[in-house]
C-alpha positions in Angstrom: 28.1 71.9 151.4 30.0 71.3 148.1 31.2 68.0 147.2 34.4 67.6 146.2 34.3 66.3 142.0 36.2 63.0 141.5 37.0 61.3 137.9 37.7 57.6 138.2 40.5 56.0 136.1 41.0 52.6 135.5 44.9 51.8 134.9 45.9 48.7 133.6 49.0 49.8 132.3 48.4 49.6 128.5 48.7 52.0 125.9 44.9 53.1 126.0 45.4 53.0 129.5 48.3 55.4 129.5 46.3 57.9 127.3 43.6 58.2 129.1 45.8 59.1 132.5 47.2 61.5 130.9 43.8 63.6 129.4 42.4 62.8 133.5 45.2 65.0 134.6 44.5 67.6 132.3 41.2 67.2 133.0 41.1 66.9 136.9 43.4 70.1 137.0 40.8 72.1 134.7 37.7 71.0 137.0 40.1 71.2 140.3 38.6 67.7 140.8 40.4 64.5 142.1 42.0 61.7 140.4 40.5 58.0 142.0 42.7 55.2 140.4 41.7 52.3 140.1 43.4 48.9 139.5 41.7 45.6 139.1 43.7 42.6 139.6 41.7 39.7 137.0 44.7 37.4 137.0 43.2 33.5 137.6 44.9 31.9 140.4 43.7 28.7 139.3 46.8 27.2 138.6 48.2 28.6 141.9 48.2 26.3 144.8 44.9 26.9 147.1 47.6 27.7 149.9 49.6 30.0 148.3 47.0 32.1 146.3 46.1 35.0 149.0 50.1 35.6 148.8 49.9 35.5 144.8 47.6 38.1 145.2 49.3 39.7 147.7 52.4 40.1 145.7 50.4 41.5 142.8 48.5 43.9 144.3 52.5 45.4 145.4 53.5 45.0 141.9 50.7 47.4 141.1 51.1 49.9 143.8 54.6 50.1 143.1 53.9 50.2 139.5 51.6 53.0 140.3 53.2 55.1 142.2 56.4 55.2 140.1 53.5 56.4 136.9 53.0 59.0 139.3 56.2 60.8 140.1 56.7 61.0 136.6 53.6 62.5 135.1 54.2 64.5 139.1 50.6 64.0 140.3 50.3 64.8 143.8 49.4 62.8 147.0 46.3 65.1 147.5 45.3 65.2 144.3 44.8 61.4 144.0 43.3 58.2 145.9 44.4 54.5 145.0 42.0 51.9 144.9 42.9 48.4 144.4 40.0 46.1 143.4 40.3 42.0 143.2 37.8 39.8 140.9 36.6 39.1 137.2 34.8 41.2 135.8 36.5 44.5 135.1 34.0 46.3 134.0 31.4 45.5 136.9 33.6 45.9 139.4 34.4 49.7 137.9 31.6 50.9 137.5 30.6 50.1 140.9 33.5 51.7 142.2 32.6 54.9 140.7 29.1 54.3 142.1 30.4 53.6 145.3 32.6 56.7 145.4 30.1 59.0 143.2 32.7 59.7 140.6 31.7 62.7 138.6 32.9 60.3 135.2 35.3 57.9 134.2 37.9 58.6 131.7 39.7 55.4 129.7 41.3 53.7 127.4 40.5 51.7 124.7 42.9 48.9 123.2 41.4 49.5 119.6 40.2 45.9 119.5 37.8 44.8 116.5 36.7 42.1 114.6 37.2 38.6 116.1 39.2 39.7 118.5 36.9 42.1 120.0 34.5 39.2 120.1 36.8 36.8 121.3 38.4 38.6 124.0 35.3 41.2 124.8 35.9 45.1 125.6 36.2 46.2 129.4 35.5 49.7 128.0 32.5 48.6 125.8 31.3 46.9 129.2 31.8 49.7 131.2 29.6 52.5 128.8 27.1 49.5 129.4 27.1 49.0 133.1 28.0 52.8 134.3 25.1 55.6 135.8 28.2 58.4 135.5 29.2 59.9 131.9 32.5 58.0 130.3 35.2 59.3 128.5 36.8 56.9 126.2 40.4 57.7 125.1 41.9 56.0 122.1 45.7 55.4 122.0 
């Protein structure tokens, strides 16, 4: 039985981000193998009252859908050709890479922000993390 090939993205709507989407098109059209996006919501509800945080949440997990889905008509990437996966917690990079453990991604294509110096160090690299934490090849894509 063949499996069906699958290249995780992570989109967080940067630059880098942006970049890489656009080489995993090219790329999951050459291989004929599906897109699996994949957005993680980081934001600290801390300062969000205890009531009202699962609706903060709520409301930002739409944003990104919608977000999403309007990146999608215009790059015109198909419903079949894709899956949406929208992932909640604080660290980016663990939570990717066990996504694409979790779904058997072939590889995950994305971007890098170009940090260095004390801001690299300061601020850390999701991308750096991820080549780190992943089992699957990673393609990083500059902006």
């Amino acid at each position: 039985m063949a499996t069906t090939k699958s290249i995780l993205v992570p989109l967080d709507f940067s630059t880098g981000s942006g970049a890489a989407f656009n080489h995993a098109i090219g790329l999951a059209r050459d291989l004929r193998a599906k897109l699996l996006l994949v957005h993680v919501i980081t934001a600290p509800a801390t300062t969000v009252p205890l009531p009202f945080r699962p609706q903060y949440y709520n409301d930002l997990e739409r944003e990104a859908v919608q977000s999403i889905e309007r990146l999608l008509r215009r790059k015109k990437v198909k419903t079949k050709d894709y899956r949406l996966v929208i992932l909640r917690g604080g660290d980016a990079a663990r939570l990717i890479t066990q996504q694409a453990a979790k779904s058997r991604s072939s590889m995950i294509v994305m971007g890098s922000h170009g940090r260095t110096g004390l801001r690299r160090l300061i601020l850390g690299s999701v991308a750096e993390k991820t080549l780190r934490y992943a089992q699957c090849p990673i393609l990083i894509v500059k902006k």
